[in-house]
Residue, then its C-alpha position, 0 to 999 in steps of 0.5 A: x619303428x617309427x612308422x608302426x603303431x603301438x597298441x597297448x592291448x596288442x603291443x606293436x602292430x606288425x607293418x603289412x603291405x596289401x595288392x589289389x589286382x584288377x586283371x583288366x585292360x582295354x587291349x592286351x599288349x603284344x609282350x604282356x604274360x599278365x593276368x589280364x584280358x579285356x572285359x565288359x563293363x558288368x563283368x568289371x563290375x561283378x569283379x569289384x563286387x566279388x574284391x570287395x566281397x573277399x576283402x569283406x571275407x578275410x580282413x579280419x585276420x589281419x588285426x595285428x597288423x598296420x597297413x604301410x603300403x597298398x598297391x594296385x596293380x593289373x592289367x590297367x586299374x585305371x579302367x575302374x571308375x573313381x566310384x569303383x575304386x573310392x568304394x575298394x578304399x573305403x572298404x580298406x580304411x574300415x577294416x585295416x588300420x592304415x599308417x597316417x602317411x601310407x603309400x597307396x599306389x595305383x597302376x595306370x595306361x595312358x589314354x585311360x585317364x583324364x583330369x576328372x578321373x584322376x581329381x576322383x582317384x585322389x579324393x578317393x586316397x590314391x596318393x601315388x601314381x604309376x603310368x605305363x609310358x614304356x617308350x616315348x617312341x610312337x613307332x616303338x608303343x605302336x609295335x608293342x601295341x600299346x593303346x597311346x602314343x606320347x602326346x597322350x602320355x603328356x597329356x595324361x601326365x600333365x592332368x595328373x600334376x593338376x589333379x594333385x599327384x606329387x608322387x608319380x612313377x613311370x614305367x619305361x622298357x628297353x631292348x625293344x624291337x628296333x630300338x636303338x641306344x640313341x632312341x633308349x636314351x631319348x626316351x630317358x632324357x624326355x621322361x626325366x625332364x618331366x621329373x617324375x618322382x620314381x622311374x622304373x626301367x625294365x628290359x623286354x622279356x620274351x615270355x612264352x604264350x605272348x604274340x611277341x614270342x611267336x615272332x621272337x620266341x627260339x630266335x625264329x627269323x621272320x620280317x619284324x624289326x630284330x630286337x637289339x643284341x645282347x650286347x646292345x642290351x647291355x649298353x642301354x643298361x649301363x647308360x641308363x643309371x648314368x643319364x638317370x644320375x646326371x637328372x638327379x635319379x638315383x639307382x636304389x634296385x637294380x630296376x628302380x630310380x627315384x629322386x631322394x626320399x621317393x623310393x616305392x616304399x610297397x616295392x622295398x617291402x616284397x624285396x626286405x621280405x615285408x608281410x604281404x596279402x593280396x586280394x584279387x584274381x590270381x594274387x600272391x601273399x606272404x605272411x608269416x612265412x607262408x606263401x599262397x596264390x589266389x586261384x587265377x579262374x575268373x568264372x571260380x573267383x567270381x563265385x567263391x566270393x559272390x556265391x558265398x562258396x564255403x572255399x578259399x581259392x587260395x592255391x599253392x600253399x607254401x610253408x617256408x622252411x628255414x633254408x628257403x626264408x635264407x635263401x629269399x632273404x638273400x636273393x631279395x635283399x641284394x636288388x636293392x643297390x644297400x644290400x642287406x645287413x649281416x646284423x639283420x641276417x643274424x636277428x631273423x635266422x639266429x645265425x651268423x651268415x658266415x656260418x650259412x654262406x661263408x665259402x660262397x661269400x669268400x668266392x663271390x668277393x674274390x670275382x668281385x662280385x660282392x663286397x662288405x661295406x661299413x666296416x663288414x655290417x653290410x654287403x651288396x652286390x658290386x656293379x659286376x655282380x649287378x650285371x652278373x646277378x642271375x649268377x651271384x643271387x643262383x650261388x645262395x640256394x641252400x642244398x636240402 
């Protein structure tokens, strides 16, 4: 509790992260399935107008709430100027209380930044930085059509240091087309000895309506460098927590590593099912156990909160039964390398998980796929079941 605010009018203020998006880029990669495109820079500015427009709009519903966590993400948000973003945060620390020592990150691409840029974002209240390497391999960024190469990243990297972020994340894939492990583990090493905070590794997916399924999609032959194999894949994942740990990293979720006390606190909260509201284009929110998505039409969003439209925008209303809070709690909650709590469980759901799992739990921890640790209070997934997690998390869904 020591990071929520006690109110005496209100009692104790309910912890709440808060997502920006900025649906922007400069050029769209080749993999990415995001909502973002590029655009010019009055429809950028129109953007921030109407972002600001819904903060404006919808903060006061979050009164009895206290902000730990703000992250904004995109598309590149550091496509936005320091005065863009300095006014968003502004408008933030008006209408929402934001913990004294709260996370505010900000997504970034190399060769968008520079030393001024970044000295702006930091004034501005950006505390966290998160950069978009993805390879140290220029032929690998050149065939994902990334907008860097590596000694822009570098130098993009060594500004950040100097503007005075002492709390860095970069984003690193594998799997890559015609990457092999030696050239995974190169990329680790380099990234590592710059000793970022926080390290995120992703495997590449192939999603549906990107160029690179096109090329890749329903394994369809063509000239381009062949993606690694399954098992190729699978080696690169293994290594990649053994290097990390050798530099001091450790694996706190099945795609995250951080050096102590560096975790990304924003992240955690989505996977311990921490209240969430999201402002921008094509947003998600999760508050009292309601999910909603902002609409993802930039033409509507622009006029819902420019226009003062008398709607919301908000799509895909759902309420959360009891069996599915159980259910997300579960799947979220065994990312991360603790697992979850049976004492927590029995808190939120007033019941024993026993009593809701008790047949699949006895299964998965004879396939050693889970185990109870402290003495039975917790459970987590075992290094099978992290190799096997598309499988272990699928047994927690609860038949209607």
């Amino acid at each position: 509790m020591s990071k929520e605010i006690l109110n005496p009018a209100a009692g104790v203020k309910r912890p709440l992260g808060i997502y920006l998006h900025i649906p922007f880029c400069r050029q769209k990669c080749l993999y990415c399935d995001f909502l973002s495109a590029p655009a010019r820079e009055t429809v950028i500015e129109r953007y921030v107008d109407a972002l600001c427009a819904q903060i404006d709009r919808e903060a006061a519903g979050y009164r009895d709430f206290c902000v730990r966590t703000v992250f904004i993400g995109g598309g590149t948000p550091s496509l936005l100027s320091t005065e863009q973003i300095r006014r968003i945060m502004e408008l933030l620390c008006t209408h929402f209380k934001l913990e004294k020592d709260a996370e505010i990150t900000m997504e970034s691409n190399p060769g968008t930044l520079d030393y001024d840029r970044l000295c702006g974002y930091r004034r501005a209240g950006i505390n966290r930085l998160s950069m978009g390497l993805q390879s140290a391999q220029d032929k690998e960024l050149k065939a994902l059509g990334r907008i860097h190469d590596y000694n822009t990243f570098l130098k993009n990297y060594e500004a950040a240091r100097a503007a005075g972020f002492d709390n860095i994340n970069v984003d690193l894939m594998s799997a890559l087309p015609g990457q092999t492990l030696e050239g995974w583990l190169d990329t680790l090493r380099k990234v590592a000895e710059l000793t970022p905070e926080h390290i995120s590794a992703y495997s590449l997916i192939i999603e549906e309506g990107t160029p690179f399924y096109e090329r890749y999609g329903e394994e369809k032959p063509g000239p381009w460098p062949p993606l690694p194999t399954e098992e190729e894949d699978r080696l690169m994942y293994e290594r990649t927590e053994q290097l990390l740990k050798e530099y001091g990293y450790h694996r706190y979720e099945i795609s995250n590593y951080a050096k102590p006390g560096r975790e990304c606190l924003h992240n955690v909260g989505y996977w311990e099912r921490t209240d969430y509201v999201g402002f921008g284009l094509g947003s998600a929110s999760l508050v009292n156990d309601v999910r909603w998505k902002m609409t993802d039409n930039l033409s509507e969003f622009l006029r819902i909160f420019l226009e003062e439209d008398e709607t919301d925008g908000k799509e895909e209303i759902w309420h959360l039964n009891g069996a599915e809070q159980m259910e997300e709690f579960m799947f979220l909650g065994l990312r991360l390398t603790q697992g979850i709590s049976l004492r927590n469980f029995r808190e939120q759901f007033k019941t024993g998980i026993t009593d809701v799992y008790g047949t699949v739990l006895r299964r998965l921890e004879e396939e050693g796929l889970i185990l109870f640790y402290e003495d039975g209070k917790r459970m987590k997934l075992t290094p099978k079941g992290v190799d096997l997690s598309n499988y272990v998390l699928a047994q927690f869904l609860l038949e209607e």
